[in-house]
C-alpha positions in Angstrom: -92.3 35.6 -22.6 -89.9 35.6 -20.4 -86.0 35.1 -20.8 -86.2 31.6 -20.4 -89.0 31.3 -22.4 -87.1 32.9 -25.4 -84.2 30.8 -24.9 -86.6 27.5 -24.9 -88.2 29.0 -28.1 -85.3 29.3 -30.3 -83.5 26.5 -28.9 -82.0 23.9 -31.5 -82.2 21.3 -29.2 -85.5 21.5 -29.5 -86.1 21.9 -33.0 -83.3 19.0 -33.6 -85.6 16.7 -31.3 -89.1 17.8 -33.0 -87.3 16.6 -36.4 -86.0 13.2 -34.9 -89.9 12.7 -33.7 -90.9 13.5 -37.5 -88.2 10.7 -38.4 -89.5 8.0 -36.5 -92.9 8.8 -37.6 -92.0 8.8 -41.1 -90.3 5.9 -40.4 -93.9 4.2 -39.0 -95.7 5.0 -41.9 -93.0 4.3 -44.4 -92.6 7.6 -45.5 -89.1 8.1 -47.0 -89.2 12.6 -47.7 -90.3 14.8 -44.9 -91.9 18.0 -46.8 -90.5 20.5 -44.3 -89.3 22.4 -42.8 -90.4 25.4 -44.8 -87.9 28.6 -44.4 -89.2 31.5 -46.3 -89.7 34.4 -44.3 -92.7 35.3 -43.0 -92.5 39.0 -45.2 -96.7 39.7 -45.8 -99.4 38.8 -43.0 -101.6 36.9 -45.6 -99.3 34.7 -46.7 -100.8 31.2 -46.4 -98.0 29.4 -45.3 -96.8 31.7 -42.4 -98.1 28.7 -39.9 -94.8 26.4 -41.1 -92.3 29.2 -41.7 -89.6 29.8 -39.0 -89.2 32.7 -38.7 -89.6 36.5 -40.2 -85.4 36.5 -39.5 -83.0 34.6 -42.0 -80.4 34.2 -39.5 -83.1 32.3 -37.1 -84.5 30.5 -39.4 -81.4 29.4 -41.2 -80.0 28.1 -38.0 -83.3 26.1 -36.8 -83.7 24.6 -40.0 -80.4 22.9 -39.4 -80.8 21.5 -36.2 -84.7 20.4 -37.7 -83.1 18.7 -41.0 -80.5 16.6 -38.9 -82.9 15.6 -36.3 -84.8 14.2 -39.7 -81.9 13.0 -41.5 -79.8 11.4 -38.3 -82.8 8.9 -38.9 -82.1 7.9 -42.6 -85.7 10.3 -43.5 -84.5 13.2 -46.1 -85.5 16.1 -44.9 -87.0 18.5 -48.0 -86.4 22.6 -47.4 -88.9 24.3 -49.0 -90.0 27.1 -51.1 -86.8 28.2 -52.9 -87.6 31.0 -52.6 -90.0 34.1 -52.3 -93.1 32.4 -52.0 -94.3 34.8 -49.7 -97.7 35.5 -50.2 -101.0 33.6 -51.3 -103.1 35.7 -53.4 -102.4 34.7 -57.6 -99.3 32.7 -55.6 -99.6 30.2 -59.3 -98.7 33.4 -60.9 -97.7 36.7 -59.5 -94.2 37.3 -59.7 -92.2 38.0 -56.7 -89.6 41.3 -57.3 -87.1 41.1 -55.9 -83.5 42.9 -55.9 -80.2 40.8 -56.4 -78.7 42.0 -52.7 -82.3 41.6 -51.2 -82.6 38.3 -52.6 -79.1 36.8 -51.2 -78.9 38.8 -48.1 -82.5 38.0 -47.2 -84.5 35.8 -48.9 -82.1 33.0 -49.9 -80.4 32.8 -46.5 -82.0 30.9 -44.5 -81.9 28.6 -47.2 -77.7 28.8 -47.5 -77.3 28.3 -43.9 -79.2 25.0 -44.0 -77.6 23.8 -46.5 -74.6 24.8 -45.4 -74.9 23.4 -41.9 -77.2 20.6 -42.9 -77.1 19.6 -46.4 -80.9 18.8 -46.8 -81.0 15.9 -48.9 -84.5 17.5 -51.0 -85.5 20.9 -51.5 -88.5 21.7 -53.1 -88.5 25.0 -55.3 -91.8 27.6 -55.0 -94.9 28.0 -57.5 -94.4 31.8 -58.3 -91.8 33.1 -60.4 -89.2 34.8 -58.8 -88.3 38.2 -61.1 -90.7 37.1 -63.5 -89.3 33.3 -64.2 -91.0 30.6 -62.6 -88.5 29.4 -59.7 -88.6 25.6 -61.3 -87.6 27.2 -64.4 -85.2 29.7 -62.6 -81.6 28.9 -64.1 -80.2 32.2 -61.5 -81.9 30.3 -58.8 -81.1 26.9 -59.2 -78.3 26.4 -60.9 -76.3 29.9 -60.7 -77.1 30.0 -56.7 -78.2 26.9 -55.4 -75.5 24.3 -57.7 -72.9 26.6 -58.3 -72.9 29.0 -55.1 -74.1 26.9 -52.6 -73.0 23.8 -54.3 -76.0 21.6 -53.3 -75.8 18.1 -54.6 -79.4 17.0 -53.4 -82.5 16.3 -55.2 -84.2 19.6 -56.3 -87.9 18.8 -56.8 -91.0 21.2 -58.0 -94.3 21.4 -55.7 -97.0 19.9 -56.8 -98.1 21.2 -59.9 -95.9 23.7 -59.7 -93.4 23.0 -63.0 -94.6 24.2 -66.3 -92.1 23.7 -68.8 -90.4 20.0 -68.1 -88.0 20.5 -70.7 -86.9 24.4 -69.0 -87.0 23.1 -65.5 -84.7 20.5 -66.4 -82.0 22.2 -68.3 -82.3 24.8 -65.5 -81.9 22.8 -62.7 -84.8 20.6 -61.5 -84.6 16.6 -60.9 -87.7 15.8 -60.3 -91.4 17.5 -61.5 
């Protein structure tokens, strides 16, 4: 690419005008939650959602995220940030647990998530099927209420993916609204 090229490609104009088309659509259809955008990092070249991911840099996609949630959410559509967090591969995804170290995780993994919210304040965010140092992340009390409530302090709807939530009654004294 060239250096204009690179600029267009990570500009947030951009990605702030792609989420304002999304709204309108939504808005069409009578869709009220626009399932994106997803922000894990692209860490393992079989991971099945690389396609929707940002980018493989928390920094970038932190920052694109936000200009992609308020293009979403300057049109009344809540925007839903998803997988928090590690879901980064998708081989046993239901079930293999993703280790990961407590600087590793909040320096790298969870973000692009904090910038977001941060900047953005998505008004969803969907948590990830695979446990996350071995406790299923809509069960995670560390993750959702110890970083996401208390660090972060997110006041949105935290919902599971589909099928993902396993223990109603754990995911909801941990954190979750909605399974």
């Amino acid at each position: 690419l060239s250096p204009a090229e690179k600029r267009e490609a990570y500009n947030k104009d951009i990605l702030y005008s792609i989420g304002k088309c999304l709204a309108l659509d939504a808005i069409e259809q009578n869709v009220d939650i626009v399932l994106a955008p997803g922000v894990n990092l692209k860490r393992h070249p079989f991971c099945g959602r690389n396609f929707e991911y940002l980018s493989e840099d928390s920094f970038l996609a932190g920052s694109l995220a936000s200009s992609y949630i308020k293009g979403i959410q300057d049109k009344g559509i809540s925007a839903c940030i998803k997988h928090f967090a590690c879901n980064n591969r998708e081989k046993d995804r239901f079930y293999q647990t993703s280790e990961v170290d407590v600087r590793a995780l909040n320096e790298e993994y969870l973000k692009a998530f904090r910038i977001a919210i941060n900047e953005a304040n998505p008004w969803t965010i969907m948590c990830s099927y695979n446990p996350v140092n071995g406790i299923y992340a809509s069960e995670n009390k560390y993750l959702l209420k110890d970083i996401l409530r208390d660090k972060y302090h997110y006041d949105g709807v935290v919902i599971s993916d589909w099928g993902a939530c396993r223990n109603r009654a754990i995911s909801l004294k941990n954190g979750l609204d909605l399974a």
